[in-house]
VMD Tcl script that draws the C-alpha trace (Angstrom):
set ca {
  {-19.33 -13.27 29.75}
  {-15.58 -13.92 31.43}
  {-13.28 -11.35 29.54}
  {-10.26 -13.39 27.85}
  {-6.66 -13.14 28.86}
  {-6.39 -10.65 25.81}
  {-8.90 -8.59 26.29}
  {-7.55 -8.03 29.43}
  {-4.92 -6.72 27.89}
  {-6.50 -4.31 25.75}
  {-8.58 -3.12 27.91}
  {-5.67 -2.03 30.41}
  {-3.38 -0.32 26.75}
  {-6.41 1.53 26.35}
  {-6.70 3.08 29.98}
  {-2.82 3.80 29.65}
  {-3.58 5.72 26.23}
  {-6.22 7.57 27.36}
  {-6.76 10.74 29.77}
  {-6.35 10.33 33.70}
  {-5.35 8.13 36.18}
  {-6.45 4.95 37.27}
  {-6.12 3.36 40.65}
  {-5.25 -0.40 40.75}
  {-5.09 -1.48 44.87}
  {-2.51 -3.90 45.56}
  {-4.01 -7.18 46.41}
  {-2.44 -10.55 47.89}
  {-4.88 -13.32 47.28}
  {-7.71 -13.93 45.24}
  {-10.24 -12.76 48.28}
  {-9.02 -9.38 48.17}
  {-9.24 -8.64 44.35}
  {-12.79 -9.70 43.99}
  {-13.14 -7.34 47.33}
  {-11.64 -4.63 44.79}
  {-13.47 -5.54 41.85}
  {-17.17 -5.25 43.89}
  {-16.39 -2.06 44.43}
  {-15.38 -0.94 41.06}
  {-11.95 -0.38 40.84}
  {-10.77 -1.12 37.25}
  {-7.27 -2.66 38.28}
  {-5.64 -5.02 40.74}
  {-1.83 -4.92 41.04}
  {0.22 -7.35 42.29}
  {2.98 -6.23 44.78}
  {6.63 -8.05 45.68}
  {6.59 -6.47 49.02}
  {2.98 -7.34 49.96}
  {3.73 -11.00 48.84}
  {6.58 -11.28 50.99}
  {5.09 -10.25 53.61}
  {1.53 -11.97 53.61}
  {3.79 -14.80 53.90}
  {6.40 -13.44 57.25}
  {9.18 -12.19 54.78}
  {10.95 -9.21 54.75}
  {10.67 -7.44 51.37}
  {13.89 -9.01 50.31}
  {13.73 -11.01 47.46}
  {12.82 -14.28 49.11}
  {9.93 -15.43 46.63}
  {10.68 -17.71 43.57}
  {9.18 -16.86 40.40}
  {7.28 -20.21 40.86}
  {5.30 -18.77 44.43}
  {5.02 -15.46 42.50}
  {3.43 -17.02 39.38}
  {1.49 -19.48 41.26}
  {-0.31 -16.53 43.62}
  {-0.63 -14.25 39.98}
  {-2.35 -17.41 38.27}
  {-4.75 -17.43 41.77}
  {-5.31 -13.54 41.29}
  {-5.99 -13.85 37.77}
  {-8.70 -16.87 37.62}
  {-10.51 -14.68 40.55}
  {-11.75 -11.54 39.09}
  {-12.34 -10.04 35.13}
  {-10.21 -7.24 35.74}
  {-6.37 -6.77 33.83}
  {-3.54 -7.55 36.34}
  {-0.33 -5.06 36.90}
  {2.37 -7.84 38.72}
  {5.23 -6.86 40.19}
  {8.17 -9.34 38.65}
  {10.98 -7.97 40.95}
  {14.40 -8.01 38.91}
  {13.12 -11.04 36.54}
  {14.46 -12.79 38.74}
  {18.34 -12.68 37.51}
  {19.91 -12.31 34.25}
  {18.79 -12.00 30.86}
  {18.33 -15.68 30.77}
  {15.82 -15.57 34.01}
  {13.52 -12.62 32.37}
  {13.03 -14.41 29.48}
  {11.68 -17.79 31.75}
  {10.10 -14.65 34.08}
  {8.18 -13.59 31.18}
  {7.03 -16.72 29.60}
  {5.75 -17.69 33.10}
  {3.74 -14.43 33.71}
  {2.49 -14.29 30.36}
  {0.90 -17.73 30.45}
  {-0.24 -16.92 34.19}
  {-2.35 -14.09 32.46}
  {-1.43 -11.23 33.70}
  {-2.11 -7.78 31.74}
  {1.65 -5.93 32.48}
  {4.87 -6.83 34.85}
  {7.18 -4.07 36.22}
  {10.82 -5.07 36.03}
  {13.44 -3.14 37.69}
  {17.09 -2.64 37.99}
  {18.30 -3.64 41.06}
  {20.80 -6.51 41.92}
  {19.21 -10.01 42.40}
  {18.11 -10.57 44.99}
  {16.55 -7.19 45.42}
  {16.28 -5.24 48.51}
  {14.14 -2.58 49.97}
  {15.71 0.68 49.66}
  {12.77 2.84 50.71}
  {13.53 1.16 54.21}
  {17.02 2.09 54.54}
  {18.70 -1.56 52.90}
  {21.58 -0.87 50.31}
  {20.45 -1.00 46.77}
  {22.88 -1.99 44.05}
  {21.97 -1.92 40.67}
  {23.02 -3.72 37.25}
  {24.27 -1.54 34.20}
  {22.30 0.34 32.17}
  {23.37 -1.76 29.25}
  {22.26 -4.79 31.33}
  {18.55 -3.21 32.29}
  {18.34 -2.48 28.15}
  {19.02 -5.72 27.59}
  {16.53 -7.54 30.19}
  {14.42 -4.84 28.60}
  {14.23 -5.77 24.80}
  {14.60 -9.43 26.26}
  {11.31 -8.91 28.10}
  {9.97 -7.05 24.84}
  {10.98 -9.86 22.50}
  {10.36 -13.17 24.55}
  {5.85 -11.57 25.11}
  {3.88 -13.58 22.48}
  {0.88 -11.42 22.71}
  {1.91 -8.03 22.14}
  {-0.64 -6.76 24.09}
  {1.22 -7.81 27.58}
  {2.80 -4.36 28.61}
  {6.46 -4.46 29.91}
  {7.31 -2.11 32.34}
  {10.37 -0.75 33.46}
  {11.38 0.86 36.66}
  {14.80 2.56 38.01}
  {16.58 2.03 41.50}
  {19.22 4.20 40.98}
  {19.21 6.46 43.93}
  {22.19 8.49 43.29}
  {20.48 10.81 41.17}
  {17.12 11.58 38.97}
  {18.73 12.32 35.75}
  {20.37 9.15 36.19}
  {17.50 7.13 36.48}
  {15.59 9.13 33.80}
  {18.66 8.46 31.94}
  {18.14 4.46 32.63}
  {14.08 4.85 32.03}
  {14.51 6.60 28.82}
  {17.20 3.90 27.56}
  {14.50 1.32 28.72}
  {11.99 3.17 26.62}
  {13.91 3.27 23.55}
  {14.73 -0.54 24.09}
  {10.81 -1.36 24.33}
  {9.38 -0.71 27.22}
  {5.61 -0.14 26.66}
  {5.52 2.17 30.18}
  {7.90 3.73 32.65}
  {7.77 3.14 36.83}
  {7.38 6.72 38.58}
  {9.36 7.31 41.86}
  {8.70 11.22 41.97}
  {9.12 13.23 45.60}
  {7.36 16.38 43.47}
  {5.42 17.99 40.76}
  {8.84 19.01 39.18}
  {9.80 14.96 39.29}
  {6.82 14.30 37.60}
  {7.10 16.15 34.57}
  {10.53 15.08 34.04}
  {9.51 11.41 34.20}
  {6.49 12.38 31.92}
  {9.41 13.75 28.97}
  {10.04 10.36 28.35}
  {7.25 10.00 26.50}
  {5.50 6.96 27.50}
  {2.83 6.62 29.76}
  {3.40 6.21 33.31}
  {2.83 3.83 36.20}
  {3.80 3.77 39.81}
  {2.68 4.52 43.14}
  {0.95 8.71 43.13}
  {2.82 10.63 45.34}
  {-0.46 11.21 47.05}
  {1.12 13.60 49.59}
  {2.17 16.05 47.15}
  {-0.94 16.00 44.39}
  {-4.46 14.87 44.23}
  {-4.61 11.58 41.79}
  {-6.06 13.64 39.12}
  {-3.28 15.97 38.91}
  {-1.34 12.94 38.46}
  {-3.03 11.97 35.64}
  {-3.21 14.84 33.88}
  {0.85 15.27 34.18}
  {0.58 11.96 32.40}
  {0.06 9.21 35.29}
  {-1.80 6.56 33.80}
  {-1.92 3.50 36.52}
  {-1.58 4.25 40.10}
  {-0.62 1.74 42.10}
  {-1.55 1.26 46.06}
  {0.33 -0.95 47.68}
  {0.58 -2.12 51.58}
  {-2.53 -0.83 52.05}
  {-4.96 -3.77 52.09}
  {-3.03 -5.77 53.94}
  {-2.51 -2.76 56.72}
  {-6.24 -2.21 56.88}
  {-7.35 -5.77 56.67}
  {-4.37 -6.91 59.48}
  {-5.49 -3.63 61.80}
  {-9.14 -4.62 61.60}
  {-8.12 -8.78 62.78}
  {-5.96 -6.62 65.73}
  {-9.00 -5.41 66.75}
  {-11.35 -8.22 66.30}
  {-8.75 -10.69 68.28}
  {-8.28 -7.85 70.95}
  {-11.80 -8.34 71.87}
  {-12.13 -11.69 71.45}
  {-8.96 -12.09 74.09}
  {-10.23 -9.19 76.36}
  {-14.21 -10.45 76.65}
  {-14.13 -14.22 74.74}
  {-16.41 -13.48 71.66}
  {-15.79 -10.98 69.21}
  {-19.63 -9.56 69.15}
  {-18.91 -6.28 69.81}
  {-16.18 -5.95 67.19}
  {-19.01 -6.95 64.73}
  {-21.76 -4.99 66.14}
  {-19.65 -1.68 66.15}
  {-18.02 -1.35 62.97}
  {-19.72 0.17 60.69}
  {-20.45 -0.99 57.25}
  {-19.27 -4.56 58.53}
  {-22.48 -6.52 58.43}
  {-22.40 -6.05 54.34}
  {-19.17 -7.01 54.21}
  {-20.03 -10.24 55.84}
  {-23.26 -10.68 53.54}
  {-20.58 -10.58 50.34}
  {-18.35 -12.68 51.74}
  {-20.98 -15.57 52.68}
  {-22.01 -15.21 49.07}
  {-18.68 -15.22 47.64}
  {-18.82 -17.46 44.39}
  {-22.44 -18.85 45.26}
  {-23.84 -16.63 41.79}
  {-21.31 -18.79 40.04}
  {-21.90 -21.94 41.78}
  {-25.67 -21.77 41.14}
  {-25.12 -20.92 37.77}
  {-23.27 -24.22 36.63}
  {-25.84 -26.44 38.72}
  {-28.39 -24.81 36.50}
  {-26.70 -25.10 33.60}
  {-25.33 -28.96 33.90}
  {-28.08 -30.73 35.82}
  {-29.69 -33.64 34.34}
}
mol new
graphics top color blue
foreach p $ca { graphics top sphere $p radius 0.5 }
foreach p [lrange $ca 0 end-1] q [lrange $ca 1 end] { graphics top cylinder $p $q radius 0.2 }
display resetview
């Protein structure tokens, strides 16, 4: 039976007020979150940067809230699994989060992550200047965010930019919380970092700092939804290098296929992708 938009919802509060950690792979298309849901993952998350980038962009607020809600609504229909989306800055004021929220709300998603920076947003994790709005302004995109969500079961998250200091962006996150935000956006370099997010009080989403701590530590310091973005699209892009490489080099790409491992399944799933369904409804309707 196909889970309902709210029972998405439900089920991804009750992961977040349990124990542990759970993993939800960034995705770009529809293709690659029933890829994740075959093999078991019990989130898909919708990244900004990927987005951007499966279309040429630079991670630099480039997308409309109209491509971004159309490729969430895609997402959604494709798999019974809650969606985490990525909704950049809201895409302006106070005014745009409201229309932001409306717009991923009726799209279906489970949570969005809004965050502080200036609009349009830029990449400060690649070395791009990042300015960022007031506090009083991120409280009030906030409780607009918190207020505009007909089905209180949507979770609004909020995330911090501020790079001059942590306790300034705890400060912000902790403002956030107290404004409404259901969850708080980790962006820890530590263990220490972790636990001074996890004061807050609310439960915690973000990428695992996976180079410092296993995911389970993370989730028993109080990580609740890991997201993994970029690598998907790294994997799936690296693995088209190689299968064009041969094709250019010897003009078929047999060997690519014959010496990967695991690869032959993955093509048996993909030529089967939606037939289940397909057959289903011809079974169902015909006269």
């Amino acid at each position: 039976m196909e889970a309902t938009t709210t029972e998405k919802r439900k089920a991804l509060r009750k992961m977040m007020q349990g124990p542990g950690c759970h993993i939800a792979p960034s995705c770009n298309d529809g293709i690659q979150a029933r890829l994740v849901e075959w093999l078991g993952f019990p989130l898909v998350h919708i990244s900004g940067s990927g987005q951007h980038r499966s279309l040429g962009f630079a991670d630099a607020g480039l997308l409309t809230l109209t491509e971004m809600i159309n490729r969430a609504r895609e997402i959604v229909e494709a798999v019974q699994l809650p969606i985490v989306s990525d909704a950049e800055t809201g895409y302006g004021n106070v005014v745009n989060v409201v229309r932001a929220v409306r717009e991923f709300e009726r799209a279906g998603v489970a949570a969005i992550h809004i965050e502080d920076q200036m609009t349009p947003k830029r990449a400060g994790h690649e070395g791009f200047d990042v300015g960022v709005v007031s506090k009083e302004e991120m409280m009030a995109k906030i409780k607009a965010a918190v207020d505009t969500r007909r089905d209180e079961n949507m979770v609004i998250i909020a995330r911090s930019e501020v790079k001059d200091s942590l306790q300034q962006r705890l400060d912000r996150l902790q403002a956030c919380s107290e404004a409404g935000a259901d969850a708080v956006w980790v962006s820890a370099r530590s263990e220490e970092d972790v636990k001074a997010f996890a004061k807050i009080g609310k439960p915690m989403v973000g990428v695992p700092p996976r180079q410092i701590m296993t995911i389970d530590r993370y989730g028993e310091l109080g990580g609740r939804v890991g997201c993994i973005p970029t690598v998907l699209q790294v994997a799936a892009l690296h693995g088209m290098r190689q299968c064009l490489e041969e094709l250019k080099k010897n003009g078929t790409e047999a060997r690519y296929f014959k010496e990967t491992p695991g690869i032959d399944e993955t093509r048996q799933w993909y030529s089967n992708l939606g037939n289940k369904e397909l057959k289903e409804i011809e079974a169902k309707y015909r006269a």
